[in-house]
C-alpha positions as CSV (number, residue, x, y, z in Angstrom):
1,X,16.2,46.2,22.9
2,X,18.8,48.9,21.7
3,X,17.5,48.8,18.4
4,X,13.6,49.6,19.9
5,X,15.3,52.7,22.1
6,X,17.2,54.0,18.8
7,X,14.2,53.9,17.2
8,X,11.8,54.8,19.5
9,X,13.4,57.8,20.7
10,X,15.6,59.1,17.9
11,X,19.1,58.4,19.7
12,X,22.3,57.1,17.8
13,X,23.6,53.4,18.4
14,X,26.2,54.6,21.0
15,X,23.5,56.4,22.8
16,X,21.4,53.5,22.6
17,X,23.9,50.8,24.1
18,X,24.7,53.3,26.7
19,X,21.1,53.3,27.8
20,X,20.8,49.7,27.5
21,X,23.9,48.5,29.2
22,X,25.1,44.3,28.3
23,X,23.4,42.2,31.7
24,X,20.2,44.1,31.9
25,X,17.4,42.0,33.8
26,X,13.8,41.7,33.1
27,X,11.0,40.9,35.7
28,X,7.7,41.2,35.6
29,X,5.8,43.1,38.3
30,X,2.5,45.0,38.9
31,X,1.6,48.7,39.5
32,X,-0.3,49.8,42.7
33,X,-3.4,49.1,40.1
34,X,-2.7,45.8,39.3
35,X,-1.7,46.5,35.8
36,X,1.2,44.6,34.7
37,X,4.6,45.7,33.5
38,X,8.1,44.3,32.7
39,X,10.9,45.8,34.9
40,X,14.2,45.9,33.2
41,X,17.1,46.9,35.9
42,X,21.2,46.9,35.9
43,X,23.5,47.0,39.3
44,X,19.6,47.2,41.2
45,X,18.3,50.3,39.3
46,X,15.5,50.0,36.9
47,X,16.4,51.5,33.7
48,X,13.4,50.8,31.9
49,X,9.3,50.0,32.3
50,X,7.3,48.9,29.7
51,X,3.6,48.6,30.4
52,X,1.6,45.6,29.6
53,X,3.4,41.8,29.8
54,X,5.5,42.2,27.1
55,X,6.1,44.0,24.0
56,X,3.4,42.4,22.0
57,X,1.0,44.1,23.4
58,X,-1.0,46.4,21.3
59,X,-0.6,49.3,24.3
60,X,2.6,48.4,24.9
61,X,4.5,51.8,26.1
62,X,8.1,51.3,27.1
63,X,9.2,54.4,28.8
64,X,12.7,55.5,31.0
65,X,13.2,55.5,34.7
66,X,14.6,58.2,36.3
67,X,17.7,56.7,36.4
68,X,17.9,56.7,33.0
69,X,17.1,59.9,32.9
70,X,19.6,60.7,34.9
71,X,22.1,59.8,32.6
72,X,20.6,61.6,29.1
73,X,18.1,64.4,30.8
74,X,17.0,65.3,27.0
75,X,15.9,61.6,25.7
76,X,12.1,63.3,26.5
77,X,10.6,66.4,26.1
78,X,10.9,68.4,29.4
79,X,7.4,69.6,30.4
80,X,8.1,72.6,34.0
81,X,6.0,72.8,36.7
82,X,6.9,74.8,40.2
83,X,8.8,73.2,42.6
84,X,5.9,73.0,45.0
85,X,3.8,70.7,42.6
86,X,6.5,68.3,42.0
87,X,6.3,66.3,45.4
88,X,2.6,66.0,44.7
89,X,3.4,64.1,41.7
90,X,5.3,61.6,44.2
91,X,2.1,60.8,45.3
92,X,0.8,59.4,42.1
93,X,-1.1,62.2,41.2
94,X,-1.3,64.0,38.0
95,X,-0.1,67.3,36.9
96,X,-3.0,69.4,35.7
97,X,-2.9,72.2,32.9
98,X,-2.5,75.2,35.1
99,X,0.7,73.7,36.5
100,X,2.5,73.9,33.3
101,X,4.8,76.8,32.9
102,X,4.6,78.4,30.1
103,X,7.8,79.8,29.3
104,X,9.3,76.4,29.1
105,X,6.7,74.9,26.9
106,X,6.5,77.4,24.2
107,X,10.2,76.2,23.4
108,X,8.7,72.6,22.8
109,X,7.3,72.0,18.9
110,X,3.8,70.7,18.7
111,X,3.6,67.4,20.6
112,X,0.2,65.0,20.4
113,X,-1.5,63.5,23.0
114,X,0.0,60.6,24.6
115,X,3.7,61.8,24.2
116,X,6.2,60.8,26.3
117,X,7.3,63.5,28.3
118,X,9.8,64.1,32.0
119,X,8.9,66.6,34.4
120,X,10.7,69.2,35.8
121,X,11.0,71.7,38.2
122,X,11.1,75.5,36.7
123,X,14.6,75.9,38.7
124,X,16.1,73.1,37.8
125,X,14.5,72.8,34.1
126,X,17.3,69.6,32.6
127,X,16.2,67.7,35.9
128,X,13.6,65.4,35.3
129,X,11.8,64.8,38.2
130,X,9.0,62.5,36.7
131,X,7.8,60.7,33.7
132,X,4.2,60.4,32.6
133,X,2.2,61.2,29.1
134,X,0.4,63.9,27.8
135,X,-3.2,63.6,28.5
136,X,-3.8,66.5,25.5
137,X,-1.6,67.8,22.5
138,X,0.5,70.5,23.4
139,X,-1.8,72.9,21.9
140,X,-4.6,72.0,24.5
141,X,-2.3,72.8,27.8
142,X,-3.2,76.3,27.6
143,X,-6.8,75.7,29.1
144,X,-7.8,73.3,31.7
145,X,-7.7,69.8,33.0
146,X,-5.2,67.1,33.1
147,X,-1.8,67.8,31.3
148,X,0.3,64.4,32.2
149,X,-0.4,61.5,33.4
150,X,1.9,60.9,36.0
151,X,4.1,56.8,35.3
152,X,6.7,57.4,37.5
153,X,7.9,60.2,40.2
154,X,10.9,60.5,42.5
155,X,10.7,59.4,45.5
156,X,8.1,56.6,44.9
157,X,8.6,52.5,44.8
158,X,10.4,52.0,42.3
159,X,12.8,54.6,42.8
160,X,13.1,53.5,46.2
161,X,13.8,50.1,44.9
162,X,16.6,51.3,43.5
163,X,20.1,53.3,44.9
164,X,18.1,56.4,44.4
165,X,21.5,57.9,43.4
166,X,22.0,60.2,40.0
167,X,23.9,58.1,37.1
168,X,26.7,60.4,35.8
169,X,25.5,62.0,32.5
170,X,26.4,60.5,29.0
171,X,29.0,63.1,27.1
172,X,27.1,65.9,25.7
173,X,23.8,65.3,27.6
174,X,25.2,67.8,30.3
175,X,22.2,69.0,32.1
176,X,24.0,72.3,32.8
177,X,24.1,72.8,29.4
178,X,20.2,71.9,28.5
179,X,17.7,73.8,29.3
180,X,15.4,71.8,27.1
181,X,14.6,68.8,26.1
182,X,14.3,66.9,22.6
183,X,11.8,64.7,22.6
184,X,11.6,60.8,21.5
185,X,11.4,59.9,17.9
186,X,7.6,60.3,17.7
187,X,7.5,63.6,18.1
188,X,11.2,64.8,17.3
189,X,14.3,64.5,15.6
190,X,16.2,61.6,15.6
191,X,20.3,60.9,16.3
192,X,20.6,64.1,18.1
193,X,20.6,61.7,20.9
194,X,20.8,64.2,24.2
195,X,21.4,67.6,22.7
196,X,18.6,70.0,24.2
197,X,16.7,71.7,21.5
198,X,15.4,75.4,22.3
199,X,16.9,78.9,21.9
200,X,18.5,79.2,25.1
201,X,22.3,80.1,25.8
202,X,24.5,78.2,23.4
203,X,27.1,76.3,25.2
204,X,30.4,77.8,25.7
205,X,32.9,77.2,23.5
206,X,35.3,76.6,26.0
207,X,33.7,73.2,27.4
208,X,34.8,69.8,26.7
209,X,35.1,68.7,23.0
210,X,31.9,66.6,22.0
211,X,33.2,63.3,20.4
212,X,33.7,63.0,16.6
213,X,30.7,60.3,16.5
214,X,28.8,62.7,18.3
215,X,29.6,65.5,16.1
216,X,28.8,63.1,13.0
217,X,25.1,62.6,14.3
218,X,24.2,65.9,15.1
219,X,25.0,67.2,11.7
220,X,23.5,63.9,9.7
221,X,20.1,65.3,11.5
222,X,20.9,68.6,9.9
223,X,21.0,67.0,6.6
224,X,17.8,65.3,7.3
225,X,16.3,68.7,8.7
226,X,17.2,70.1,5.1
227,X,15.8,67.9,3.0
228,X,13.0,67.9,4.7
229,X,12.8,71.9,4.9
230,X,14.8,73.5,3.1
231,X,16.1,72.1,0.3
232,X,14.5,72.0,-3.0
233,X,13.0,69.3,-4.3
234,X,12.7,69.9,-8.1
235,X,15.8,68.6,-10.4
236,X,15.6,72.5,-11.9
237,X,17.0,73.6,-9.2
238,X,19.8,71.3,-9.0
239,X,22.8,70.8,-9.2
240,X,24.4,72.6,-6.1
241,X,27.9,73.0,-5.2
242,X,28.8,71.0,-1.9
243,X,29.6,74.1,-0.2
244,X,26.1,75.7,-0.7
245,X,24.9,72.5,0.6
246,X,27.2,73.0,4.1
247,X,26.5,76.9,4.3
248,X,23.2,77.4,3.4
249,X,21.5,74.6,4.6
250,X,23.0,72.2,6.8
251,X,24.8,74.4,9.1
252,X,21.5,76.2,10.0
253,X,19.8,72.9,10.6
254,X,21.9,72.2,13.3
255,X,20.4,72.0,16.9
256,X,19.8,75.7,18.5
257,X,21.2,74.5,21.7
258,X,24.6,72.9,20.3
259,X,27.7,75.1,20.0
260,X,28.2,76.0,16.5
261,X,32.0,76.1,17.0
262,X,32.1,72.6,17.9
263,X,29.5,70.8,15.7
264,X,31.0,71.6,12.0
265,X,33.1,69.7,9.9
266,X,36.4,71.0,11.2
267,X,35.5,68.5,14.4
268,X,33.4,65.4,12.5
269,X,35.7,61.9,11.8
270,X,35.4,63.0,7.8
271,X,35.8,65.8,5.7
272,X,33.6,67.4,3.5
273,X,34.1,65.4,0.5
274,X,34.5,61.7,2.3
275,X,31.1,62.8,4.1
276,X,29.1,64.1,1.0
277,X,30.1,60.3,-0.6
278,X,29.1,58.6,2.6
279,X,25.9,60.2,2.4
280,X,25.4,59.5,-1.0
281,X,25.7,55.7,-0.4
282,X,23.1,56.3,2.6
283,X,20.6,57.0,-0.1
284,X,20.0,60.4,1.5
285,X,21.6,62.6,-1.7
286,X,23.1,62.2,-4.7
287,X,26.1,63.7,-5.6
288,X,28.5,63.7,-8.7
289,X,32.6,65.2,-9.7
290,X,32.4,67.8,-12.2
291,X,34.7,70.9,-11.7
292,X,34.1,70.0,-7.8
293,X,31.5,67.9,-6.1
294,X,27.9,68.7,-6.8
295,X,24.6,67.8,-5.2
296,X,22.6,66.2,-7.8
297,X,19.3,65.8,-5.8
298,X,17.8,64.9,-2.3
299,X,15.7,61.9,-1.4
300,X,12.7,63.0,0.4
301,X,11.4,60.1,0.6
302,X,13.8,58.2,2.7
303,X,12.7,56.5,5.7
304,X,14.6,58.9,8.2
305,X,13.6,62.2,6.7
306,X,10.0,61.1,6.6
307,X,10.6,60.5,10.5
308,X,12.1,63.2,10.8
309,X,9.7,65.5,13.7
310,X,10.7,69.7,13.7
311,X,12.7,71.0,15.9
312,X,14.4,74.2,16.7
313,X,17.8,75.1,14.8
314,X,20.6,77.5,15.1
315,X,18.9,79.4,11.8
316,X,15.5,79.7,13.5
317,X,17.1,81.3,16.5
318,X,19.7,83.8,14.5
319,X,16.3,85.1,12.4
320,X,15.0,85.3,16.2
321,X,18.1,87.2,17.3
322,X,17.6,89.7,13.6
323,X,14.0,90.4,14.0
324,X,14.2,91.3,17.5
325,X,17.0,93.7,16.9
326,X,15.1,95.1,13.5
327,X,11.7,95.7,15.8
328,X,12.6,99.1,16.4
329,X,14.1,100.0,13.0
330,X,10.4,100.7,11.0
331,X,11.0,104.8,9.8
332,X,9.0,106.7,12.0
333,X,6.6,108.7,10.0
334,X,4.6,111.8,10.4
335,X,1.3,111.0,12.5
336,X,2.3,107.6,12.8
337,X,-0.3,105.8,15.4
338,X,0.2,103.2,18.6
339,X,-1.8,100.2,19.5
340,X,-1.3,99.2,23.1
341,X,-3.3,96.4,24.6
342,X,-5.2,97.6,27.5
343,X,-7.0,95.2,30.0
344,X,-9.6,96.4,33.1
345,X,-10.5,94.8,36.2
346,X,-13.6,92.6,35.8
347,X,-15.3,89.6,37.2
348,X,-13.6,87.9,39.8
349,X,-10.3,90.0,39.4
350,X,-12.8,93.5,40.5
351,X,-12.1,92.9,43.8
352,X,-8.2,92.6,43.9
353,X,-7.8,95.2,41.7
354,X,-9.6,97.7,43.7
355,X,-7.8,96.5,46.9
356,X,-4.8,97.4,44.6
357,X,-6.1,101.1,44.3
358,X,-7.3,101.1,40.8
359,X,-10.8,102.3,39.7
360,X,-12.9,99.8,38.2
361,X,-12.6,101.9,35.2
362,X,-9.0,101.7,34.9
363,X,-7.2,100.6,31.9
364,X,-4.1,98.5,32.6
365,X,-1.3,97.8,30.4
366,X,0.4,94.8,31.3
367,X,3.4,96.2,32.3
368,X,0.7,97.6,35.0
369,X,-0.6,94.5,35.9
370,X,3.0,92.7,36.3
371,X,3.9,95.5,39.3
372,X,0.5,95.3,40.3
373,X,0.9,91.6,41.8
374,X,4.6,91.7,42.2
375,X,4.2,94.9,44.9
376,X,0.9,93.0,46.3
377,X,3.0,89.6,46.7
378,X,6.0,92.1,48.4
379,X,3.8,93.6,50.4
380,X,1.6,90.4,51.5
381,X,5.2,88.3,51.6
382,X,4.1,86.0,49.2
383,X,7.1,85.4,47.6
384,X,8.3,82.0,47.9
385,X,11.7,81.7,50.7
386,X,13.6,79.9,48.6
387,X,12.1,79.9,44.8
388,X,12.1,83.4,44.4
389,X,10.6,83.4,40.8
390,X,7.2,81.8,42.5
391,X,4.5,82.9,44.5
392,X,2.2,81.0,47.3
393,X,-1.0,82.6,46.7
394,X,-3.3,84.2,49.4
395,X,-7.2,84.1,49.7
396,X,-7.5,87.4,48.1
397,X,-5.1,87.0,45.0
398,X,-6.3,83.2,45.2
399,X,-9.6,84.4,43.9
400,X,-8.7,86.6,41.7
401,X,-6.4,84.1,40.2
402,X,-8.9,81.2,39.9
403,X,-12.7,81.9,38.3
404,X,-15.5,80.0,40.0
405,X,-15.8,77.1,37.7
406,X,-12.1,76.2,38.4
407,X,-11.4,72.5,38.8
408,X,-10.8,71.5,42.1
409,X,-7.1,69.8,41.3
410,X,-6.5,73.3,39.3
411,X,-6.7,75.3,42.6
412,X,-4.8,73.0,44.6
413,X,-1.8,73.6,42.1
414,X,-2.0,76.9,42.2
415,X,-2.9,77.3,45.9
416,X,0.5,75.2,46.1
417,X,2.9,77.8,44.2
418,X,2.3,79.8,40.7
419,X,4.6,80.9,38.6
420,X,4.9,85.1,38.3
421,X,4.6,85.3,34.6
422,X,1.9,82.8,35.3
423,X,0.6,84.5,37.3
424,X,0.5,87.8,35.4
425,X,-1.6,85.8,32.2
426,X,-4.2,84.7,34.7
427,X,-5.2,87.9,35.8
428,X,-4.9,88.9,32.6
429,X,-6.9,86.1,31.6
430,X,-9.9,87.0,33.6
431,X,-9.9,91.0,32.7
432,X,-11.5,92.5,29.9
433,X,-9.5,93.1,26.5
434,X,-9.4,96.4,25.7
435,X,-7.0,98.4,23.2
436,X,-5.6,102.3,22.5
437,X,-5.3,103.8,19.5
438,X,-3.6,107.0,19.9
439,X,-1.7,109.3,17.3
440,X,0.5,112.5,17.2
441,X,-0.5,113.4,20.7
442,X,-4.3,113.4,20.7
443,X,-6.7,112.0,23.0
444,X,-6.2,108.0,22.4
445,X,-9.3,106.3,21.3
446,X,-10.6,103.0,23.4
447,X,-12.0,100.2,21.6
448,X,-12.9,97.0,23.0
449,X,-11.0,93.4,22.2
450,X,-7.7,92.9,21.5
451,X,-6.2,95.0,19.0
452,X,-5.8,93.9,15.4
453,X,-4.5,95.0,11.9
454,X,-5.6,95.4,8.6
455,X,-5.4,92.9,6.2
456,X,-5.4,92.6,2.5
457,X,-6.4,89.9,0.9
458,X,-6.0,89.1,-3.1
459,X,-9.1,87.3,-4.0
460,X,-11.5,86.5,-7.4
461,X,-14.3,88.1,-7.9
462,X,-17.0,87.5,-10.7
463,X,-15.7,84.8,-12.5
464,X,-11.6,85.5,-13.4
465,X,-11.6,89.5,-12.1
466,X,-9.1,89.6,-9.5
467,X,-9.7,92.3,-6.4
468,X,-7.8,93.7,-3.4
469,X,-9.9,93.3,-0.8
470,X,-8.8,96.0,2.7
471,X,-10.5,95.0,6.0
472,X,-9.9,96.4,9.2
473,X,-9.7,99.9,9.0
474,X,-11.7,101.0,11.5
475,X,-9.3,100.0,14.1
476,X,-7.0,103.1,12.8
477,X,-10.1,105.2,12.6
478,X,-9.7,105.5,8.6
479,X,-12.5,106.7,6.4
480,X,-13.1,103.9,3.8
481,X,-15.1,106.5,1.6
482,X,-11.5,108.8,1.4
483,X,-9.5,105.8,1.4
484,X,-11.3,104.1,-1.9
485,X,-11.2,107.7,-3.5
486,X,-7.9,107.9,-3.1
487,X,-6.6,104.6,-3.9
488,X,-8.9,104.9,-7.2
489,X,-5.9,107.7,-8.3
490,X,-3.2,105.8,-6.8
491,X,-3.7,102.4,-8.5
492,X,-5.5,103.8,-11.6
493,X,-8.4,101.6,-11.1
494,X,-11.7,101.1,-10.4
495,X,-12.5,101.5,-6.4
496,X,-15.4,100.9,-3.8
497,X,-16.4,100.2,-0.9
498,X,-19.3,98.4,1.3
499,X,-19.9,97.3,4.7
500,X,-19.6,93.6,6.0
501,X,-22.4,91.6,6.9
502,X,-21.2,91.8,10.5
503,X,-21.5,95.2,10.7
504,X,-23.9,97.2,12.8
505,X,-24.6,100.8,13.7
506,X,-22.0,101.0,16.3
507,X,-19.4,98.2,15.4
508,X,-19.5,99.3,11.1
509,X,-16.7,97.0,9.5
510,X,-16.0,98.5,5.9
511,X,-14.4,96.8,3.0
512,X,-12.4,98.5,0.6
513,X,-12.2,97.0,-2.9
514,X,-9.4,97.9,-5.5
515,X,-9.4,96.0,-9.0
516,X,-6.3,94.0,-9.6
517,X,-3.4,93.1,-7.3
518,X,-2.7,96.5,-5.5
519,X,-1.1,95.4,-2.0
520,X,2.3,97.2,-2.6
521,X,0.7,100.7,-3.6
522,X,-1.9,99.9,-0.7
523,X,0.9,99.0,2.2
524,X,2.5,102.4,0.7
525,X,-0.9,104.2,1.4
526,X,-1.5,102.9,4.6
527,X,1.8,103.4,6.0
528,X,1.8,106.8,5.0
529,X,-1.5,107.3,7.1
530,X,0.6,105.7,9.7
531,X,-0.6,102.7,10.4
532,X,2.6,100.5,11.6
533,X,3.7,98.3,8.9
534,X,3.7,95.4,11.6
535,X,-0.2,95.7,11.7
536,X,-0.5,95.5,7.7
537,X,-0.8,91.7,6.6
538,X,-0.9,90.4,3.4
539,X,-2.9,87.5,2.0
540,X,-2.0,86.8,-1.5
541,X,-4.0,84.7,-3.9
542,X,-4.6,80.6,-3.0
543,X,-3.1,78.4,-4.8
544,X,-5.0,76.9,-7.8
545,X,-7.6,80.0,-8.0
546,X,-5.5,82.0,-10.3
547,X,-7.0,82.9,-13.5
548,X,-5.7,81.0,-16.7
């Protein structure tokens, strides 16, 4: 069985045997439905469930207990909920879309249905609470409907069965220091064993050591991450010195929520060289002595890097960290314009909106709409006593929180507790998009929908001819007639322009058509009109429709 759990959920040996400590006993049982499972327990805790009579079975799922859980918090994917939600879970019942916060799920990757996943509560976000599976992909939790299917909850049989006492957490699957969780091998990264994976705070570099083993795992997953990602795969571009192999590739790969001054090889059980060799004899690279040691290639097709599921490293986060603090840095240039996105009050949101004190016709940013409920749930005290960061609706925000066809389950979550930020996209939700264009002082211009950029896209036109093809202008109010005319002297080449066949006399959507690849002297153009280079995308050529 500690072979299955290494596999199954991408933890290293030591992990594994810690998880599945020497005496465990196995029973059979039956849910409160009558479906069978096999119990496995140590010292009167259950460790481990696995559904069906034994591991034969084709739907076989063998999943943690809480009290393993309690002991590496990160083995699943941590899906939050508010704090209010999770004794209904206890219950047996399921936790439904709306219930999911947000803000911890965008740091997940993309997970399918049926994933293993814990549950948590939003303030204590490394404490599982509950086990269950995804009843849709990550990428269907947005909308509505059942999220998890709930296996196992506090406070239910079997952890009542059980001490119902918190196992002391393996080394370096601190729950202080996880905010997030990786999840098992099916739909993460293996041997990083209980290292939480997001973008959060990195742990200090004053805590305890991690052991060298430990240390050893975390960056063989890096290597893994790089071939996978990273490194090249043709022999051209080979070889590389071991040291570009550390810096540039393995060294970013490593988990964003390790501390980067503990996990390098400085603190693994071998240096550089020894490790590079052990590798090698893995199968995972090849390496050769010339004037020092090279990388000769990578295997891609080794079994661990083709099991290998994304995850977020300390690289993803530092380009994070770079783009944020270059948002601000784009020149500013004469008459440059400003989208905002605008929403107003409509539909079921009319009423508490003009309760509020806005106009039906107002235009809310979302900054706006933010203070709007936060002085409404002030003023109504609505703010939960203890879980400050959550509200408990009333009728009137209740309403204008939850459209008419909402599923019944849906509004007892959020009757139960909502998250702000939650809150905020739900109101937002049921508004109408709007947008402001507004440049060098003037009157802005309102549009409706979200706001959107211009794109150009490289694309082949009568047989070989390659064209630059500009849509969306008319969201920066730009004449395309002018804007062919000029580009026609810019880019010394033929120029035209047409409407779209989704155009119509009060929504026109002009293309303008340039011969040849002209993005550069067209982003130069456009910026110099002032559109914000942010709002400019490029779409070169596919691949394989290049002319000979």
């Amino acid at each position: 069985m500690v072979s299955e759990v290494e596999t199954t959920f991408g933890v290293s040996s030591d992990v594994a045997k810690a998880l599945v400590p020497d005496g465990l006993l196995s029973c059979k049982a039956a849910t409160h439905l009558d479906a069978p499972v096999v119990l496995y327990s140590h010292g009167g805790d259950a460790l481990w469930v696995r559904s069906g009579r034994d591991a034969r079975d084709d739907d076989a799922v063998l999943f943690p207990t809480l009290y393993t859980l309690a002991r590496c918090p990160t083995l699943l994917p941590i899906i939050g909920t508010a704090p209010p939600v999770i004794a209904k879970l206890t219950t047996g019942a399921d936790l439904m879309a709306p219930g999911v916060s947000m803000s911890m799920l965008a740091d997940l990757p993309d997970l399918p249905a049926a994933t293993l996943v814990a549950v948590a509560s939003v303030d204590e976000p490394a404490v599982p609470k509950a086990v269950g599976q995804l009843a849709v992909s990550k990428r269907e939790l947005a909308g509505h409907g059942k999220a998890v299917v709930t296996l196992h909850a506090i406070g239910d049989h079997l952890w009542l069965a059980g001490s119902q006492e918190s196992a002391q957490p393996l080394a370096g699957s601190s729950r202080a220091a996880s905010g997030q969780a990786a999840p098992a091998k099916d739909a993460q990264v293996p041997d990083v064993g209980a290292l939480a994976i997001d973008d959060g705070p990195v742990a200090s570099s004053s805590s305890a050591p991690l052991p060298a083993k430990e240390v050893d795992a975390i960056l063989r997953t890096a290597l893994l991450y790089a071939i996978a990602n990273t490194l090249p795969r043709q022999p051209k571009d080979y070889p590389i010195t071991a040291s570009t192999l550390v810096s540039a590739h393995i060294l970013p790969a490593r988990p964003a929520h390790c501390d980067p001054d503990q996990v390098d090889f400085k603190h693994a059980s071998k240096k550089l060289s020894p490790w590079i060799k052990a590798m090698t004899k893995e199968g995972l690279i090849s390496s050769k002595e010339m004037k020092e040691l090279v990388i000769t290639s990578v295997n891609a097709q080794h079994k661990d890097v083709l099991g290998l599921k994304s995850y977020k490293t300390l690289g993803d986060v530092a380009k994070k960290q770079q783009a944020a603090a270059h948002a601000d840095d784009e020149p500013a240039v004469a008459g440059q314009m400003k989208l905002t996105d605008l929403w107003r009050p409509y539909g079921h949101t009319l009423s508490f909106f003009l309760h509020c004190g806005h106009t039906k016709d107002a235009y809310l940013t979302g900054a706006e709409i933010r203070k709007t409920a936060d002085d409404y749930a002030l003023a109504e005290k609505l703010i939960h006593p203890v879980e400050r960061k959550f509200i408990v609706p009333d009728q009137r925000l209740l309403e204008a929180l939850l459209s008419k066809k909402a599923d019944p389950e849906d509004a007892r979550n959020v009757e139960a507790g909502i998250a702000r930020p939650d809150a905020v996209e739900r109101l937002q939700s049921g508004m109408q998009r709007w947008h402001a264009l507004e440049r060098d002082g003037e009157e802005p211009v309102l549009s409706k929908g979200p706001a959107t950029g211009i794109v150009i896209a490289i694309k082949k036109r009568q047989g070989a001819k390659v064209v630059c093809c500009i849509t969306g202008i008319e969201n920066f109010q730009l004449d395309p007639a002018e804007l062919a005319d000029t580009l026609q002297h810019v880019c010394a080449s033929s120029s035209a322009w047409s409407l779209l066949p989704n155009s119509t006399p009060k929504q026109p959507h002009p293309e303008v058509t340039v011969q040849g690849d002209q993005h550069l002297d067209v982003v130069k153009l456009l910026a110099s009109r002032g559109v914000p280079k942010r709002f400019i995308e490029y779409v070169p050529l596919a691949a394989g429709k290049k002319g000979r």
